[in-house]
NUKEMI-344166 format. One line per field, with one value per residue: x, y, z of N, C-alpha, C in turn; residue number from 1. Coordinates in steps of 0.02 Angstrom, whole numbers, padded with zeros to 5 digits. Layout:
<atoms>
nc1 = [X ...]
nc2 = [Y ...]
nc3 = [Z ...]
cac1 = [X ...]
cac2 = [Y ...]
cac3 = [Z ...]
cc1 = [X ...]
cc2 = [Y ...]
cc3 = [Z ...]
resi = [NUM ...]
</atoms>
This chain:
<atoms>
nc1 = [-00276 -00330 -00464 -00466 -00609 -00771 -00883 -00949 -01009 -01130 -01249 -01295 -01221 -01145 -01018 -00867 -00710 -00541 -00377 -00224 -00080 00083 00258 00432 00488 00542 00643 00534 00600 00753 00870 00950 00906 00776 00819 00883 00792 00716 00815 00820 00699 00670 00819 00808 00714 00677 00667 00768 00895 00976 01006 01070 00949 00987 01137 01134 01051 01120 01244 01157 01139 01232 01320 01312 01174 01230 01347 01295 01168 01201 01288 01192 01098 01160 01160 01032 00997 01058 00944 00820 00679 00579 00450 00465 00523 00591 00544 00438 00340 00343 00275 00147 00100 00074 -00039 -00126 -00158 -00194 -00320 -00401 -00408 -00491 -00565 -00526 -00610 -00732 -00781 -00880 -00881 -00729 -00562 -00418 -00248 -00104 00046 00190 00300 00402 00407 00323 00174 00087 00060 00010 -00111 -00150 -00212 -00297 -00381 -00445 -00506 -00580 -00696 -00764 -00702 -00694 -00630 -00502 -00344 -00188 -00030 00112 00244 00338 00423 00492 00491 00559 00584 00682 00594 00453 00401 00405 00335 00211 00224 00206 00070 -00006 00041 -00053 -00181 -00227 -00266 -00379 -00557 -00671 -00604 -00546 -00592 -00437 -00303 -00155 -00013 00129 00214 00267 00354 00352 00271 00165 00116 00187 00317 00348 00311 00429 00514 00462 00468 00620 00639 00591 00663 00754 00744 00746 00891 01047 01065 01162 01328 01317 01207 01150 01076 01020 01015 00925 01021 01071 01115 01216 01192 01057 01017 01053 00990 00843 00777 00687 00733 00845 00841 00716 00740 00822 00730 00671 00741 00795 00649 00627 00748 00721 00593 00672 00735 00874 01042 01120 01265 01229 01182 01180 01168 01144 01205 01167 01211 01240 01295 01404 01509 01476 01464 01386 01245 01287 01363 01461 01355 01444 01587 01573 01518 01643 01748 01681 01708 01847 01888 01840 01717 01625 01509 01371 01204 01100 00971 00831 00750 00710 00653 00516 00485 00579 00718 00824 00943 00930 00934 01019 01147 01157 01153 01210 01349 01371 01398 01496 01599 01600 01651 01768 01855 01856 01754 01624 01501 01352 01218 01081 00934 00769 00654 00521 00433 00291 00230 00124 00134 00168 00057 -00057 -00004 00001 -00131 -00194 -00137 -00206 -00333 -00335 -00330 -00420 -00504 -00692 -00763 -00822 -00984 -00987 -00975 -00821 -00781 -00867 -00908 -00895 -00769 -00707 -00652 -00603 -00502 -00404 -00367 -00306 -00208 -00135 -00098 00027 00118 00095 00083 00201 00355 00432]
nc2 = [00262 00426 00535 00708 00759 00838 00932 01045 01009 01036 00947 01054 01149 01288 01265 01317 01410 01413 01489 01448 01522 01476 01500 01510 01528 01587 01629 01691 01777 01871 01804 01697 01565 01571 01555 01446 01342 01384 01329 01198 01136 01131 01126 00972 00932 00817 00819 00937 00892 00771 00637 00467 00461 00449 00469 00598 00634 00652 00740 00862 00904 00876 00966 01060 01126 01177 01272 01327 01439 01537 01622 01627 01708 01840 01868 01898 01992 02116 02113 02127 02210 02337 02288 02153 02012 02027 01934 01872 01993 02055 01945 01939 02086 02068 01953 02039 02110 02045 02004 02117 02137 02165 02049 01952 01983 02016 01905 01794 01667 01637 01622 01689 01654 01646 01547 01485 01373 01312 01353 01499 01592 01430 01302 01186 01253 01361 01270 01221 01326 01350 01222 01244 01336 01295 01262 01185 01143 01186 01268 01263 01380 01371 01495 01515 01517 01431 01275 01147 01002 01016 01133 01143 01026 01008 01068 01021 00873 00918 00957 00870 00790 00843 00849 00730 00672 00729 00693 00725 00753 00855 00958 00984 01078 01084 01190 01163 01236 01400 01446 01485 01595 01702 01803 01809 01823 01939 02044 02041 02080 02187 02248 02251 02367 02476 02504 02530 02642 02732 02745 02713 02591 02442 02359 02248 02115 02013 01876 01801 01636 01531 01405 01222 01067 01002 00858 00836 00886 00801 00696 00709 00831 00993 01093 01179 01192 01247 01391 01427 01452 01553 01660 01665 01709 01831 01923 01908 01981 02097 02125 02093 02034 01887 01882 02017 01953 01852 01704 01629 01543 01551 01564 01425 01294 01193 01044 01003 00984 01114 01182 01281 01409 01480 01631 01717 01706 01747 01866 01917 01872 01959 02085 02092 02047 02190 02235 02326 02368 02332 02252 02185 02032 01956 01828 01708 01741 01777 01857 02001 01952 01856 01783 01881 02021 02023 01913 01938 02085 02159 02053 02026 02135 02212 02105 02117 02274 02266 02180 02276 02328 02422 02494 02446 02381 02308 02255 02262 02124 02050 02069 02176 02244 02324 02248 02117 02078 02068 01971 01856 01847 01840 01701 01655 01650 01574 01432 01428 01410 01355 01291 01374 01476 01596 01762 01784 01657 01629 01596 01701 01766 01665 01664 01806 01789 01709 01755 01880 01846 01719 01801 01851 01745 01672 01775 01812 01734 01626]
nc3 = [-02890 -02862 -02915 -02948 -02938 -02963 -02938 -02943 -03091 -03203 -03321 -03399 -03409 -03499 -03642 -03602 -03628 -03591 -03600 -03566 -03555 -03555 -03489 -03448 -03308 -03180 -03012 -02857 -02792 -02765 -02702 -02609 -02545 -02648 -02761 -02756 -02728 -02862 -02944 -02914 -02913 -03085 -03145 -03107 -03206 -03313 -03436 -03449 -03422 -03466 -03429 -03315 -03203 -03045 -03035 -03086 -02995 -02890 -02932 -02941 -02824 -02730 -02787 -02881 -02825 -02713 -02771 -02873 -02846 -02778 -02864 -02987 -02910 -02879 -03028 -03045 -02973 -03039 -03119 -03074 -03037 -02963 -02970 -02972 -03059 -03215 -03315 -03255 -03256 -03374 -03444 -03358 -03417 -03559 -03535 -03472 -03573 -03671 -03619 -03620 -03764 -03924 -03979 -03880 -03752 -03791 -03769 -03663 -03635 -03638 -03561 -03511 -03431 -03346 -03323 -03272 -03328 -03216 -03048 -02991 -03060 -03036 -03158 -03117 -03011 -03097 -03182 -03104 -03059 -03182 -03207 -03083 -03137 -03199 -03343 -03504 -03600 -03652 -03702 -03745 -03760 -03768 -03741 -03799 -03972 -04040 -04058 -03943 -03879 -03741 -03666 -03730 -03739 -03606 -03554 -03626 -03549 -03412 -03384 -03429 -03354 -03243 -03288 -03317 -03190 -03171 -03155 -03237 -03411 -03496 -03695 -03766 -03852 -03892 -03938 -04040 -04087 -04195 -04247 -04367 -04407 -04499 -04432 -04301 -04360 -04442 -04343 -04272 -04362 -04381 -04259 -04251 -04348 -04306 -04207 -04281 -04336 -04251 -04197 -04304 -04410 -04390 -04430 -04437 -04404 -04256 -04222 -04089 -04025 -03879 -03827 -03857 -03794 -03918 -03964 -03938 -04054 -04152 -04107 -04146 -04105 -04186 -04158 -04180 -04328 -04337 -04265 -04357 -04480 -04424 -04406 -04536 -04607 -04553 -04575 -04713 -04716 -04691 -04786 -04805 -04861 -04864 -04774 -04702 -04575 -04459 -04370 -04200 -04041 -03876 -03713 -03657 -03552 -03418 -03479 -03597 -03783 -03861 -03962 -04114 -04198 -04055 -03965 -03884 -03933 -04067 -04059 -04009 -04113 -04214 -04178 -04183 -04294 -04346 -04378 -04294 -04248 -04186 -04225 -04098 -04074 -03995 -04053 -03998 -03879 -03792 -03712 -03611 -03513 -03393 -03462 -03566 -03545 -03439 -03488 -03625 -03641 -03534 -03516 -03632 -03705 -03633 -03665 -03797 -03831 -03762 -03829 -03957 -04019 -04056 -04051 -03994 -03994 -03914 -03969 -03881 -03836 -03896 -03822 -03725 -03843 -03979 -04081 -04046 -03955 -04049 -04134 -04036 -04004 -04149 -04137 -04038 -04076 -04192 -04135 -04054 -04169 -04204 -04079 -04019 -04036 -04026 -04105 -04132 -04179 -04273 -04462 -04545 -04459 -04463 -04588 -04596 -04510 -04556 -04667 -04643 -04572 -04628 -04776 -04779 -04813 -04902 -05004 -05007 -05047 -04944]
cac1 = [-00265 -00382 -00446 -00531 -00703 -00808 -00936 -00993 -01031 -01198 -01270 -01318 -01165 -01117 -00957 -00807 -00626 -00477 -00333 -00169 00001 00159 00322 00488 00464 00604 00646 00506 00647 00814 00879 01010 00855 00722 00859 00882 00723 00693 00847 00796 00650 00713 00875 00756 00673 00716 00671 00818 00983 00965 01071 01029 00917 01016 01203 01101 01025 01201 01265 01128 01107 01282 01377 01259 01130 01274 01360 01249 01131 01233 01300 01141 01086 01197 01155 00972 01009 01060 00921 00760 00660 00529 00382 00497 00556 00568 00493 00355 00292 00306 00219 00078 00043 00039 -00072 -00192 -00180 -00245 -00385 -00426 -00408 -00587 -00604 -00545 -00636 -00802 -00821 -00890 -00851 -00663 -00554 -00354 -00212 -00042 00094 00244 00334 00439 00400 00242 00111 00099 00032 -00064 -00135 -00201 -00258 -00357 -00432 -00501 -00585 -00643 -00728 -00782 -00680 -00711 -00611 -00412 -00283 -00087 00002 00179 00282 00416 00381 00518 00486 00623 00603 00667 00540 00381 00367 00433 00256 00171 00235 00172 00012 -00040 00018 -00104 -00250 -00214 -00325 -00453 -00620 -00699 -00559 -00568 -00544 -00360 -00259 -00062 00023 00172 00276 00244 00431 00379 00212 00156 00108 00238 00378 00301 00317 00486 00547 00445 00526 00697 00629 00561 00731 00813 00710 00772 00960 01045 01070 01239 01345 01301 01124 01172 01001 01033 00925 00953 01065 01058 01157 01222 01174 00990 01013 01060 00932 00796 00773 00709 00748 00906 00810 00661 00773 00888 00711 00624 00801 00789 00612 00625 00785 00672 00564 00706 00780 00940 01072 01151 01313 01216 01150 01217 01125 01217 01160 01197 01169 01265 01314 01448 01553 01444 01464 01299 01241 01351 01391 01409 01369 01505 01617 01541 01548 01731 01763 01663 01753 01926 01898 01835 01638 01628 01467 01328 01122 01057 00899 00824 00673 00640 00653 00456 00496 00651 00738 00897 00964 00940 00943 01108 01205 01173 01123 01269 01395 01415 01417 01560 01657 01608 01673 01833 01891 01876 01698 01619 01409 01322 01153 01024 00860 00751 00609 00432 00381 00201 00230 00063 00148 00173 -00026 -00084 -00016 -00017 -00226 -00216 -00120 -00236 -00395 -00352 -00303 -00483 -00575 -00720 -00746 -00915 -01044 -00981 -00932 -00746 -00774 -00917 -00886 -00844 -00728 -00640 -00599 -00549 -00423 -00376 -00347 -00262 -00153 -00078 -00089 00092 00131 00039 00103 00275 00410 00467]
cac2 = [00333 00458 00576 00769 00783 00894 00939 01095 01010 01009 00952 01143 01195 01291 01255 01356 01406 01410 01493 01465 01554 01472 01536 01478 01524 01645 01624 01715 01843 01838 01783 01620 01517 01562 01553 01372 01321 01373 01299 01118 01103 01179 01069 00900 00924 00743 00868 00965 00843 00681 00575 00439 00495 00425 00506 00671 00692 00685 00796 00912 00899 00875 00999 01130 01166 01222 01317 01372 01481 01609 01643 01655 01745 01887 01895 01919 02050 02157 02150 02124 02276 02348 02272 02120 01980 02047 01898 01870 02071 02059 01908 01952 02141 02036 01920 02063 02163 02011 01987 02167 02127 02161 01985 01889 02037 02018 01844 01792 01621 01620 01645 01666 01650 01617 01508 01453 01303 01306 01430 01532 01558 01366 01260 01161 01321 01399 01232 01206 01409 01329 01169 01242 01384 01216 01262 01105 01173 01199 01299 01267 01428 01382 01568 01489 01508 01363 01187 01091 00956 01054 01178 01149 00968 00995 01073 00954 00840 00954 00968 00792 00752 00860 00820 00668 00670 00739 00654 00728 00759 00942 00956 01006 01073 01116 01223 01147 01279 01449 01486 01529 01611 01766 01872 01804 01859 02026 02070 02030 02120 02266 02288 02289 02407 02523 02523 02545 02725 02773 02721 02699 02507 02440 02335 02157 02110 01942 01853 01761 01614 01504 01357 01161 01031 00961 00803 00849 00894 00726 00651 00722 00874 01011 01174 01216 01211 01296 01426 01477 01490 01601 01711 01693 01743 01905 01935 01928 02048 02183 02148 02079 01999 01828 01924 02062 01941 01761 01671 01624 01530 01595 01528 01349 01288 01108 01024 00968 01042 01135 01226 01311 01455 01520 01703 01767 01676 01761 01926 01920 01877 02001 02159 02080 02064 02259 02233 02369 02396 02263 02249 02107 02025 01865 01829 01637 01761 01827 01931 02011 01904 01866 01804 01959 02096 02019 01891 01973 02159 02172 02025 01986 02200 02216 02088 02150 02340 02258 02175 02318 02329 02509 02510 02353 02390 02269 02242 02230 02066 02076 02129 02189 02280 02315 02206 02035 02060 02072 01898 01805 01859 01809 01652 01620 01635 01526 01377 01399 01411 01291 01276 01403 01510 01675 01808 01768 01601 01640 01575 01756 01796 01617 01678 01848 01794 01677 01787 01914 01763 01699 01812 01863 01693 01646 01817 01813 01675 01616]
cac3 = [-02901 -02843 -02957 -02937 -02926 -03011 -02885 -02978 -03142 -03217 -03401 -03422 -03411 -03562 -03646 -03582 -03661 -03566 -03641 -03537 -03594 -03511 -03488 -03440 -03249 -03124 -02935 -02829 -02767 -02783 -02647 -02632 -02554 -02691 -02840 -02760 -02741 -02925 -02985 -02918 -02997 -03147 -03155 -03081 -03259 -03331 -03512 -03467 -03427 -03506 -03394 -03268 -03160 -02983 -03057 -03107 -02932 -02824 -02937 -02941 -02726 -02695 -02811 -02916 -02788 -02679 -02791 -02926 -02833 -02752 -02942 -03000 -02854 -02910 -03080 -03038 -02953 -03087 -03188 -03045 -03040 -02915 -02977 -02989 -03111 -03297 -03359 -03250 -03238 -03431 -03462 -03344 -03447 -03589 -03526 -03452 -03624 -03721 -03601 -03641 -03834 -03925 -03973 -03816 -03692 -03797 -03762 -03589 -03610 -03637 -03499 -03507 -03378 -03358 -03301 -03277 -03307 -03123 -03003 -02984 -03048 -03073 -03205 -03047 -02981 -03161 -03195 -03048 -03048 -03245 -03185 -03046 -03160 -03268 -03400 -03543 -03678 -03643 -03764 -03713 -03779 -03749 -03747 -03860 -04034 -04073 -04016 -03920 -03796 -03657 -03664 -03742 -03713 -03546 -03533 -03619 -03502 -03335 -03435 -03454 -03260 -03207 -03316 -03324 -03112 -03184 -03180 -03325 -03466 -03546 -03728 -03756 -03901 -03880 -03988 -04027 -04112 -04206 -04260 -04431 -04417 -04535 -04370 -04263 -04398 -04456 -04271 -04237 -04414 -04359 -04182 -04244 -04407 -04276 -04192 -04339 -04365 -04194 -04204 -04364 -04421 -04372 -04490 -04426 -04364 -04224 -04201 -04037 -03963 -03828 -03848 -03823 -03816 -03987 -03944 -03955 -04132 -04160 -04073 -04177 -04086 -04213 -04124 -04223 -04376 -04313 -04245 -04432 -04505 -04409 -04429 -04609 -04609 -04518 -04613 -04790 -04707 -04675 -04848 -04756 -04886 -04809 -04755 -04655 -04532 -04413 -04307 -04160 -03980 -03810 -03623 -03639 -03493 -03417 -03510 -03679 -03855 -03870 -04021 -04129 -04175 -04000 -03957 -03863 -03971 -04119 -04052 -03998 -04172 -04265 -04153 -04200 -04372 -04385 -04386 -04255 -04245 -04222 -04162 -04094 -04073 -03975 -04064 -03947 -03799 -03819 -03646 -03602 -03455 -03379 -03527 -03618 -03506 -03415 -03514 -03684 -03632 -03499 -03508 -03707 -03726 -03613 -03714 -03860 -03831 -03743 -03910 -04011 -04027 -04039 -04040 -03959 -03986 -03896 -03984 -03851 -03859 -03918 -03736 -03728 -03900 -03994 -04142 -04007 -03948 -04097 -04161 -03988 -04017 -04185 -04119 -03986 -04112 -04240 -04074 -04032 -04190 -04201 -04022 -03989 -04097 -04026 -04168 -04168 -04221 -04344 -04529 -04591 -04459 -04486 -04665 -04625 -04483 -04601 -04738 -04620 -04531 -04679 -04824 -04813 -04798 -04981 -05070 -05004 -05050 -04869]
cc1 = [-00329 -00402 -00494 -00580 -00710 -00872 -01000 -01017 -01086 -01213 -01279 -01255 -01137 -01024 -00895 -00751 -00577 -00428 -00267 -00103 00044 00207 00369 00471 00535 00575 00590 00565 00739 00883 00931 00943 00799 00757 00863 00846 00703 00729 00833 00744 00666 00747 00856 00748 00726 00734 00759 00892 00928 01003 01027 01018 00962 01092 01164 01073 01085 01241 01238 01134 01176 01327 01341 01224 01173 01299 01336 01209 01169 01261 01249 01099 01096 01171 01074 00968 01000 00980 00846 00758 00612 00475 00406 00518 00548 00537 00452 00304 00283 00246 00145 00051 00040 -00035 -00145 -00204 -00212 -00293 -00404 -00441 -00495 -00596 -00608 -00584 -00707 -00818 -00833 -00887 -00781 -00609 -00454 -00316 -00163 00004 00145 00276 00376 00419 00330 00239 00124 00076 -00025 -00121 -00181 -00240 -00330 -00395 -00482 -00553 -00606 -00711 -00772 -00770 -00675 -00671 -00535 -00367 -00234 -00080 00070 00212 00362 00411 00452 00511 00547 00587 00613 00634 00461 00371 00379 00355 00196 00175 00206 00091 -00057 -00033 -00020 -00170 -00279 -00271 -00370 -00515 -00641 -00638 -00586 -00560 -00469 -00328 -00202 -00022 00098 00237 00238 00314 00401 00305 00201 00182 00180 00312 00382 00311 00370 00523 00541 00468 00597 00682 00628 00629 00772 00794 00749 00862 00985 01085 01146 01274 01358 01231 01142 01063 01033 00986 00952 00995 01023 01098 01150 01174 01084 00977 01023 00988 00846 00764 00774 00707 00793 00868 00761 00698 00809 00825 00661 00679 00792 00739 00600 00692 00755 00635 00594 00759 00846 00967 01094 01212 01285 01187 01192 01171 01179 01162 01205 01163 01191 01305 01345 01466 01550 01454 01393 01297 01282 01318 01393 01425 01415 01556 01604 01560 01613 01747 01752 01708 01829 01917 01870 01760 01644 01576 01401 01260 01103 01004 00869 00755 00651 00619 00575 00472 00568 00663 00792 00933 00963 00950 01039 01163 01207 01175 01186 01353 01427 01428 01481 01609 01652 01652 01742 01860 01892 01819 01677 01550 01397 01264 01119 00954 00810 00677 00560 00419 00294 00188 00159 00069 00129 00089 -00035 -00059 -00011 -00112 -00227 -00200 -00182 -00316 -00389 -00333 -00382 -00559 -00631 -00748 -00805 -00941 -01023 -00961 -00877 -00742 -00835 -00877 -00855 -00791 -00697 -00606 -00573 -00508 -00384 -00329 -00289 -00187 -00128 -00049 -00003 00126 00125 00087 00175 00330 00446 00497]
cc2 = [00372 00514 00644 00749 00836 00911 00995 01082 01007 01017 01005 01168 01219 01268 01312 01372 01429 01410 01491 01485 01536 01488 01503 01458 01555 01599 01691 01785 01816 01858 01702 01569 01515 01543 01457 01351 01301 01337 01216 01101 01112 01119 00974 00874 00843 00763 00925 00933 00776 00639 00539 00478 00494 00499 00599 00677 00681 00727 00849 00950 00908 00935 01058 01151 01213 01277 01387 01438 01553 01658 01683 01722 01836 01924 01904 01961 02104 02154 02147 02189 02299 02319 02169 02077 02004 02023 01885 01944 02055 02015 01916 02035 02103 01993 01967 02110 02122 02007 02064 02172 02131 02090 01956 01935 02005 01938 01813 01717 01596 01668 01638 01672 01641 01604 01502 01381 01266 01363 01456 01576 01493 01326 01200 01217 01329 01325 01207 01242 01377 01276 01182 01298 01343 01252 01192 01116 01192 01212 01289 01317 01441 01472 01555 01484 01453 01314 01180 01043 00997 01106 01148 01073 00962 01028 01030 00902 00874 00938 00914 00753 00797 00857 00767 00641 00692 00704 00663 00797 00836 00928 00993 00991 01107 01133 01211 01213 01314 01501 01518 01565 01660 01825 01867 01849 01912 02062 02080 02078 02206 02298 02309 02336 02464 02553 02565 02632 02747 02782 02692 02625 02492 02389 02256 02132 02038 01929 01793 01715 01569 01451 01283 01138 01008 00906 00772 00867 00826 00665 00650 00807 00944 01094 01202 01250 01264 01384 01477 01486 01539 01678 01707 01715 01819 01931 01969 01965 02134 02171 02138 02025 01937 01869 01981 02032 01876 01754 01632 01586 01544 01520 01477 01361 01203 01106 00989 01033 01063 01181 01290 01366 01482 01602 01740 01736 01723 01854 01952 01944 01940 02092 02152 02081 02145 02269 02255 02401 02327 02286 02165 02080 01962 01843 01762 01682 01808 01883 01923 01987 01913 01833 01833 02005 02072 01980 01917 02053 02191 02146 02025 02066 02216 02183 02101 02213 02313 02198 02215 02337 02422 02525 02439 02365 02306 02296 02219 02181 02097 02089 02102 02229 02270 02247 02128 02019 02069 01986 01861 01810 01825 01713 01596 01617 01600 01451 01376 01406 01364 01277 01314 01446 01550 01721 01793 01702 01590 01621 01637 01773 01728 01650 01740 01860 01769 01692 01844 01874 01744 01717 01807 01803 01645 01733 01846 01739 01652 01530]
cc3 = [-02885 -02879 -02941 -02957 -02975 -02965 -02910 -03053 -03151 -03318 -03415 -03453 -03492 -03580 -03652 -03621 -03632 -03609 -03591 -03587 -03546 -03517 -03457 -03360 -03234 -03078 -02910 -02778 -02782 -02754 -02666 -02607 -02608 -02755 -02812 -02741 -02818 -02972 -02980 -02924 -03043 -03170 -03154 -03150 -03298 -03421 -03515 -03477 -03432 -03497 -03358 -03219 -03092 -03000 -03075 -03025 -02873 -02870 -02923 -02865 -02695 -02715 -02833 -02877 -02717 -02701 -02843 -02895 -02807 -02836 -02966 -02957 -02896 -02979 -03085 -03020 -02981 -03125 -03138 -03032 -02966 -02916 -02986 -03048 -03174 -03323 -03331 -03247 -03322 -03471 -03449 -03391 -03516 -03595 -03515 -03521 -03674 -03691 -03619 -03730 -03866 -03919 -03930 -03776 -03712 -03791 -03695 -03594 -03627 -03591 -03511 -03440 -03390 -03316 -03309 -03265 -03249 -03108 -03018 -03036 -03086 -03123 -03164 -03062 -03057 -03179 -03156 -03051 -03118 -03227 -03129 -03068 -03216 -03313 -03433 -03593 -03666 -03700 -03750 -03761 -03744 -03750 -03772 -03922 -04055 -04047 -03992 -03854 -03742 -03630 -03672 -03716 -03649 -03504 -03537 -03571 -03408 -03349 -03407 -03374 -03234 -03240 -03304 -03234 -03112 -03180 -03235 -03367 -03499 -03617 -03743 -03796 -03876 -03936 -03992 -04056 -04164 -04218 -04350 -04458 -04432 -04469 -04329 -04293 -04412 -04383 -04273 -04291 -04388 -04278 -04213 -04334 -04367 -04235 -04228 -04364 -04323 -04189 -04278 -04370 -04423 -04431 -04479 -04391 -04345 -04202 -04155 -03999 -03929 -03836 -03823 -03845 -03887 -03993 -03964 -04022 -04161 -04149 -04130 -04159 -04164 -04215 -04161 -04297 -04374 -04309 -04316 -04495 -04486 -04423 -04509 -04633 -04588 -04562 -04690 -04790 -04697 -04741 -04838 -04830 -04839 -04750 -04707 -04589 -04516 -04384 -04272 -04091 -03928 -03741 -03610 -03547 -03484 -03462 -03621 -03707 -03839 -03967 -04040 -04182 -04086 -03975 -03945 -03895 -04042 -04117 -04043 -04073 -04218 -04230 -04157 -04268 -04411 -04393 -04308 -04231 -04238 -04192 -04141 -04051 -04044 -03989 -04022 -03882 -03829 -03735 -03623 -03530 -03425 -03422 -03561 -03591 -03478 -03459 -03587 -03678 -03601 -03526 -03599 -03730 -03710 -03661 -03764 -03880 -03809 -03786 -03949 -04006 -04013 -04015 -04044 -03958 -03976 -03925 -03925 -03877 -03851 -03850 -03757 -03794 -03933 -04050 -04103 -03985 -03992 -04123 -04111 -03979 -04079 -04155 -04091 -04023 -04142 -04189 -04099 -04100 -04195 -04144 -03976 -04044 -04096 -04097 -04157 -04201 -04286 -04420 -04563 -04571 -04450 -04543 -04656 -04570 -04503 -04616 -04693 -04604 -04585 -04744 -04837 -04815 -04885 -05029 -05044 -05018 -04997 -04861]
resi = [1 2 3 4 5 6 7 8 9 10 11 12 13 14 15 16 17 18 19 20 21 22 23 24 25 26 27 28 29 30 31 32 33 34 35 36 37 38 39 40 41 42 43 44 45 46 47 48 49 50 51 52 53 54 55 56 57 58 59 60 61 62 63 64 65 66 67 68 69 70 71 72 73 74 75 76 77 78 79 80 81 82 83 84 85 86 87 88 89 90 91 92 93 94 95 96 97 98 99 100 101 102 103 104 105 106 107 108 109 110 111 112 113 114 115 116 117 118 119 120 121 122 123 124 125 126 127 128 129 130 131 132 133 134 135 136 137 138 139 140 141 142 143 144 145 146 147 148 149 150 151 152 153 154 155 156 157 158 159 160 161 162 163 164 165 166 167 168 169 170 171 172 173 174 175 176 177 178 179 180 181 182 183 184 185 186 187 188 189 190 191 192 193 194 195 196 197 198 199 200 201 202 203 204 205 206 207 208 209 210 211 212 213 214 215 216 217 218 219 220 221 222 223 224 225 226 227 228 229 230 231 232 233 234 235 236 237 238 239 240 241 242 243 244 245 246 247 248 249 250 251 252 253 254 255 256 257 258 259 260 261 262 263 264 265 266 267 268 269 270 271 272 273 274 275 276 277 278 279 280 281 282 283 284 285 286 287 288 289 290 291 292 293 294 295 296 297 298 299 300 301 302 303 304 305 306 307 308 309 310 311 312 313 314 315 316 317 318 319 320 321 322 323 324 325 326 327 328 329 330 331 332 333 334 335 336 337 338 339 340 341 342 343 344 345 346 347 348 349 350 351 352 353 354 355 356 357 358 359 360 361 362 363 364 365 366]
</atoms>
């Protein structure tokens, strides 16, 4: 095996911090060749279908990559903008409003970026721009605050094959999950609070997050869980009885059970039985996508209003909201405390991101 070089290292070198933030990853336009491009890597993922490998790639080659993309194609359509993909324009003003953040800005040796798990910008690429800047010090900042296998470890797994050719090894912590974190929750309450000033609160609040197969619940997989308490945390923050709120999953796809309740299933129901009014909210989705903008924003509204349904309010996702930088900064400070002298990691301001970071956590019952 042959492994990078380091050509520019030297003992001097101070010690660096590399903060990457990954994200799901879009098609580079959307187009039937870039949607299938992105769908076969995407679909390839051995993290996403869990079949034999051989039987999984003549379906994928022979049947899905034919038909799938033009579909998709379509429904990209609708929601790609001028500046293009929803989720990569939002991810990146996130990304450039934390490097503006006092603490990460004032420190000249920590450096962020961001990636995507398929499709551009790559997880290669940002990794390479760090060691060739001799970054020594590496943060993973998945953009999923619930764990599952087919996400976050599906990074870990990118991660580790490209380190892994390194010559000299960085250190490197990975944030595995951040579903039930003070800031994280406090955010997500306070978007749909802030809504709730503007528009008056409907008479079902659907918290919608992505689906997976059953199967994976079984397995050990503990996304489901993760998932009903970050909803019951944000719930306890808006004073929500059991009855004013569901959690529900969206986006399944083939022939497997997947996680249950499922959304448009859910909604049907609630505009036939007279709950005529609903909001709803995707707190795994940290940027609004094509699962939220089209199959919940568009597709599950329509059927909602054409069962009975009257007001479909969409919550839209933490975005670039001041609430989401504010705890992807706290996030990304307490990753790297320990790690250099600068003032953010100083002994006083360990205790009072601490103390900020988890009070409500300590003087609330969650």
């Amino acid at each position: 095996m042959k492994y990078k070089s380091d050509e520019n290292y030297s003992h001097g070198d101070e010690r660096k911090i590399g903060i990457l933030l990954v994200n799901l990853g879009t098609p580079d336009a959307p187009t039937t060749s870039a949607v299938r491009k992105y769908l076969a890597e995407f679909l390839a993922d051995p993290r996403i279908v869990e079949i034999p490998r051989i039987i999984w790639w003549l379906i994928l080659n022979l049947i899905i990559l034919n038909i799938r993309p033009k579909k998709s194609r379509d429904l990209y359509k609708k929601v790609w903008t001028q500046d293009g993909s929803p989720l990569l324009v939002t991810s990146k003003k996130i990304v450039n409003k934390l490097k503006k953040s006092k603490n990460i800005s004032s420190d000249k040796n920590l450096s962020i970026d961001l990636a995507m798990r398929y499709g551009n910008p790559s997880i290669k690429k940002a990794l390479d721009n760090f060691k060739d800047n001799n970054i020594n010090r590496l943060a993973i900042i998945p953009m999923f605050p619930q764990y599952s296998a087919a996400t976050t470890a599906s990074i870990f797994d990118k991660i580790s094959s490209e380190i892994k050719l390194w010559r000299n090894i960085p250190d490197v912590r990975f944030l595995s999950t951040y579903h039930d974190e003070p800031s994280y929750i406090l955010a997500c309450a306070e978007r749909i609070k802030t809504f709730w000033k503007s528009k008056s609160k409907s008479k079902k609040l659907v918290f919608s997050f992505h689906g997976l197969p059953q199967v994976n619940l079984h397995k050990g997989d503990p996304y489901h869980c993760y998932c009903h308490k970050t909803a019951r945390l944000v719930a306890n923050e808006l004073n929500l009885n059991e009855d004013e709120y569901i959690v529900t999953f969206q986006s399944r796809f083939g022939t497997q059970v997947w996680l249950q309740p499922y959304t448009d299933e859910i909604l049907t129901g609630l505009a036939k039985d007279g709950i005529d009014s609903v909001d709803i909210f995707c707190p795994g989705f940290l940027c609004d996508c094509l699962e939220t903008l089209e199959e919940i924003n568009m597709q599950s509204r329509e059927n909602y209003i054409l069962s009975g349904g009257k007001i479909f309010n969409y919550i839209p996702a933490l975005n670039d909201c001041d609430e989401n930088i504010d705890s992807m900064e706290k996030i990304i400070l307490r990753e790297i405390l320990g790690w250099d002298n600068n003032s953010i990691n100083s002994i006083d301001n360990l205790k009072i991101t601490q103390q900020s970071y988890d009070k409500h956590a300590y003087n609330k019952k969650i």
